[in-house]
N, C-alpha and C positions, 0 to 999 in steps of 0.2 A: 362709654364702656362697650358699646356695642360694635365701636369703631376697633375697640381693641381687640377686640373677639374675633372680627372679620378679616385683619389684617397676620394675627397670629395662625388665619385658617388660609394666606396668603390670596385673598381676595376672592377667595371662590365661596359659591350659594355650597347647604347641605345634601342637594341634588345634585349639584356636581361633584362634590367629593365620596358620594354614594358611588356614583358611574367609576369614578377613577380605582376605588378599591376594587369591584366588580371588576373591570377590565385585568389591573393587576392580581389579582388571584388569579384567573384563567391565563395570562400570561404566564404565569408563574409554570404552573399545573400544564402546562401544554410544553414545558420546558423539556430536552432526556437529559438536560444538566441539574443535577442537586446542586438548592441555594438553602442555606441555613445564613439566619441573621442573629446578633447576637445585641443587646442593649449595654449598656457604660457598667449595668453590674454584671453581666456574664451570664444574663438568663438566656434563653431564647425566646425570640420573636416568631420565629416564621419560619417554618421546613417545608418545602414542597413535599409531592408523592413520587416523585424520579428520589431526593433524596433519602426516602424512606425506603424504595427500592431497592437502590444502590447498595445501602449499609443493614439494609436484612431488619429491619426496623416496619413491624408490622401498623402498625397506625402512628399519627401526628399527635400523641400527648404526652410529646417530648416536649412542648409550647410553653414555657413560665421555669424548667427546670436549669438549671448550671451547667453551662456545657462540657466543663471535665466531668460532671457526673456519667452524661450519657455519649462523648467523645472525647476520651482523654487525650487522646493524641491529635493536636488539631494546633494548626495557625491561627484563629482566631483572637485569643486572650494576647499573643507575641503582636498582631497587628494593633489592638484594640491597646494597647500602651506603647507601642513605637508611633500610631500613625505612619505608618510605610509599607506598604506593598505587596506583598509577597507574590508573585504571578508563575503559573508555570511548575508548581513546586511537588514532587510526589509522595504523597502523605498514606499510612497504611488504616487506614480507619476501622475499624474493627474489623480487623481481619481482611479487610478491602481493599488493595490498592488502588488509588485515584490520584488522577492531576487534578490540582487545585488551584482556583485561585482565589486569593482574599484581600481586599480592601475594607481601611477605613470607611466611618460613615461617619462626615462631617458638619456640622450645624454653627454656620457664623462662627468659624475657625477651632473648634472645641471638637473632639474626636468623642462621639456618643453613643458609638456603635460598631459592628464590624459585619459584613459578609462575607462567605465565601461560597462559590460558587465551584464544585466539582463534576469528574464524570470517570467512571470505572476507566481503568487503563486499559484493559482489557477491549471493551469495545472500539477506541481511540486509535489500538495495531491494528485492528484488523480491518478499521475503516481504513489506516493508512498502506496496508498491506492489496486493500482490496483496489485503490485507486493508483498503487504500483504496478499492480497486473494489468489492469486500463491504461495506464501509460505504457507498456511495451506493446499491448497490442493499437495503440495509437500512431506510437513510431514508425510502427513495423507496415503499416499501413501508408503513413506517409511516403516511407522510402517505395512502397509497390505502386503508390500512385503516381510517383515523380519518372517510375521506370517507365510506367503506359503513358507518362505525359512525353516520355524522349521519342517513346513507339511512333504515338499519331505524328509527331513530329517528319518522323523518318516519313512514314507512309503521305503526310501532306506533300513534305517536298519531292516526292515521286510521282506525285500527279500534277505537283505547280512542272513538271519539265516533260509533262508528257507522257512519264511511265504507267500506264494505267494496269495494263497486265502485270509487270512487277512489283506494284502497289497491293493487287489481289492476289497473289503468291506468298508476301509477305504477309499478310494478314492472315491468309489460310495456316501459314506455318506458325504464327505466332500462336493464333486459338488453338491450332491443336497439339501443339507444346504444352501450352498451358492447361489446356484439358486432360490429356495423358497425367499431368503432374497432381494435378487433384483427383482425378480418378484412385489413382495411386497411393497416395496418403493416406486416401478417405479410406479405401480398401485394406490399408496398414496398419493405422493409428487406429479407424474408426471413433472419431472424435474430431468434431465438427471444429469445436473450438480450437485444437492443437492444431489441427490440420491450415486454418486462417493464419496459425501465427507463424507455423515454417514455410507457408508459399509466402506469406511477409518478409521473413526473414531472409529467404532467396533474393529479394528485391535487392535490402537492405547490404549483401552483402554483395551483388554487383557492383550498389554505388561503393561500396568503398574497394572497390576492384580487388574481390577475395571470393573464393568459390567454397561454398558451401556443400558440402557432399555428406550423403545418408548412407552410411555403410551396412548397416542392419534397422529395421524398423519391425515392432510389433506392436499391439494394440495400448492403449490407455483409455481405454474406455470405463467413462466413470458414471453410467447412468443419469447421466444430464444433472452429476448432482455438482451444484453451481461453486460449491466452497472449495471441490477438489479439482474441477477445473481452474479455479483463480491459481490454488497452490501449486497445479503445473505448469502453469503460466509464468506463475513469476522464474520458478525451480528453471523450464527451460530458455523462457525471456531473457531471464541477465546472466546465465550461463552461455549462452549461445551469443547476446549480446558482447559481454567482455571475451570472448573467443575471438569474434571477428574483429574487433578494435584495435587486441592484442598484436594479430597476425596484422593487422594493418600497418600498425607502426614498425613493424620488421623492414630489416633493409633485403629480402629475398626476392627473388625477382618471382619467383609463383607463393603466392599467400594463399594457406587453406584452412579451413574448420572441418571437422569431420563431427559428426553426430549417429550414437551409436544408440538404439533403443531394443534390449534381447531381455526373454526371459533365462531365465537362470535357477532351475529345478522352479522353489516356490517363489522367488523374490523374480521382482521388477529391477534391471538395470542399465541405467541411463549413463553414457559417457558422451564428454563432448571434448576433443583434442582441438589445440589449434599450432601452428606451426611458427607462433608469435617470438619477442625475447625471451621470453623466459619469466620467474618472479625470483628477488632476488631471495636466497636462506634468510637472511632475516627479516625477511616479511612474512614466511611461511607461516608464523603463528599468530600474524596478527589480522591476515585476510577478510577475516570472518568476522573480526571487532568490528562494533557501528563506527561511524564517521573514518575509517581507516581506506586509504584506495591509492593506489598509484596510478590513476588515471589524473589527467590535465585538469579535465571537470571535476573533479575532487569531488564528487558527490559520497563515496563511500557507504551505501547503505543497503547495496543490490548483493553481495555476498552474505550479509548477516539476517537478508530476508530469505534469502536461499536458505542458510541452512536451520533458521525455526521453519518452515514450510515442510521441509524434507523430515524434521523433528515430529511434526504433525501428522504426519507420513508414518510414523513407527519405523524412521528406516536412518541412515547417516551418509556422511556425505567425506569423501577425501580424495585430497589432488597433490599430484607429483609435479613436479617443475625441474626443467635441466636450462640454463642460462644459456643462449643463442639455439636452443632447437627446439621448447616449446613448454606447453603448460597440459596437464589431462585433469578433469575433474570427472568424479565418479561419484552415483548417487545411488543405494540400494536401498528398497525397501520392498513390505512382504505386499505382492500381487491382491491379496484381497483387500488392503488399505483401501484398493479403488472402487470396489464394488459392496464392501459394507456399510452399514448404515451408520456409520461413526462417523459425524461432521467431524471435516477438517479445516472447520474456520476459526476453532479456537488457536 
């Protein structure tokens, strides 16, 4: 009997299955993903405190009750009689949107249970919003590093042949080009962060042999506050980014971007021209859709961050396109967006 007991506790002592539960509860609990588990009759098992969070559910003695009692809307009972899947799926749970996912729970081929395992959608954009803005300032980086790697280049092989004096002329002129241009910005934009991503984007659009030019510049100064910096990051990142691409792939013998930043009575506005093909009319309505892009790289998800960012913003966004002479996108919003205390990272 004893043997049956220890092999049904799958050969472990009651000190170790003390520790394993121990461990799994703080695993649980240390989770920001809601796990709700559910038994073969639809009661619950197990909710963390992320999922109680989540769905506005003050304590866990939701523990032993019917899960359409206290989450009608839920995959769980659909997995808990399919045995199959569900991953990925976005479900409104009381009033909450979240992605979910839900698997079976299987015991010696018999489906006995189900979890699922969620997380606000909400948090999910703006992690993925927020490591979008880190990616253009990553690119944009690269391309300025690859430009000082051409520089030392230049200046090595000026002193492999001898040039020493024109090796130091070079470098004089280079630093204080580059100096002037950050002076400049910094004195314009005042905003440390904006400022890093259009001496980037200068790099960026050497290498694709296109000239970037500032026609007007005024400040964006957001009080170092981090969510409105991310939002004009992304707002001028992949605006300024598809600008230069655009005009890349033109067949014009001079490729330009132009970047406009003016105030305008109480509003903030932003315009960025580029001298590219054009978009065709029947794209015009679909620019802004996710997954939508007439770029190679088909990534399609940098104009519909644009314009919730700019949405975030209290402000909107529209662009005019004429086929073989270029594309404008225009982004208004009201000046004190950037200086009040209203995160912009929802």
């Amino acid at each position: 009997m004893s043997g049956n007991i220890k092999q049904s506790l799958l050969g472990l002592e009651p000190h170790q299955i003390s520790m394993m539960y121990t461990e799994r509860n703080s695993m649980l609990e240390a989770l920001q993903e809601g796990i709700i588990a559910i038994d073969k009759d639809r009661k619950i098992t197990m909710i963390n405190e992320s999922a109680c969070r989540i769905l506005g559910i003050p304590n866990k003695n939701s523990t032993g009750q019917l899960i359409y009692n206290v989450f009608p809307n839920n995959d769980l009972e659909e997995v808990l009689n399919s045995g199959i899947a569900r991953l990925g799926v976005e479900n409104n749970l009381n009033g909450v949107l979240v992605v979910t996912n839900t698997v079976p729970i299987i015991d010696k081929g018999e489906v006995i249970g189900a979890i699922a395992s969620f997380r606000d959608k909400t948090e999910l954009v703006q992690l993925g919003e927020e490591l979008t803005g880190f990616r253009e300032v990553l690119e944009s980086l690269r391309a300025s590093s690859h430009e000082h790697q051409n520089k030392l280049h230049v200046i090595l092989g000026l002193i492999q042949i001898g040039q020493i004096d024109l090796a130091k002329e070079y470098i004089l002129e280079s630093t204080d080009e580059q100096q002037k241009l950050v002076i400049k910005l910094m004195k314009e934009i005042n905003n440390p962060v904006i400022t890093g991503l259009l001496i980037s984007k200068i790099s960026r659009a050497k290498e694709l042999g296109v000239e970037l030019k500032f026609n007007r510049l005024s400040k964006l100064d957001t009080n170092n506050d981090r969510g409105k910096d991310i939002a004009l990051v992304i707002i001028l990142g992949n605006l300024i980014e598809n600008a230069l691409e655009a005009s890349a792939r033109s067949n014009k013998a001079y490729k330009e971007v132009v970047l406009l930043i003016e105030d305008v009575e109480a509003s903030k506005r932003i315009v960025v021209w580029d001298n590219g093909p054009g978009i065709e009319k029947a794209n015009m309505k679909l620019i802004f859709n996710q997954g939508f892009s007439t770029n190679s790289k088909g990534r399609g998800y940098g104009l519909k961050l644009v314009k919730d960012k700019v949405a975030s913003l209290s402000g909107r966004i529209s662009v005019k396109s004429e086929l073989g002479i270029g594309t404008k996108f225009e982004v208004v919003f009201p000046k004190e967006e950037l200086l009040n205390d209203k995160s912009s990272n929802s």
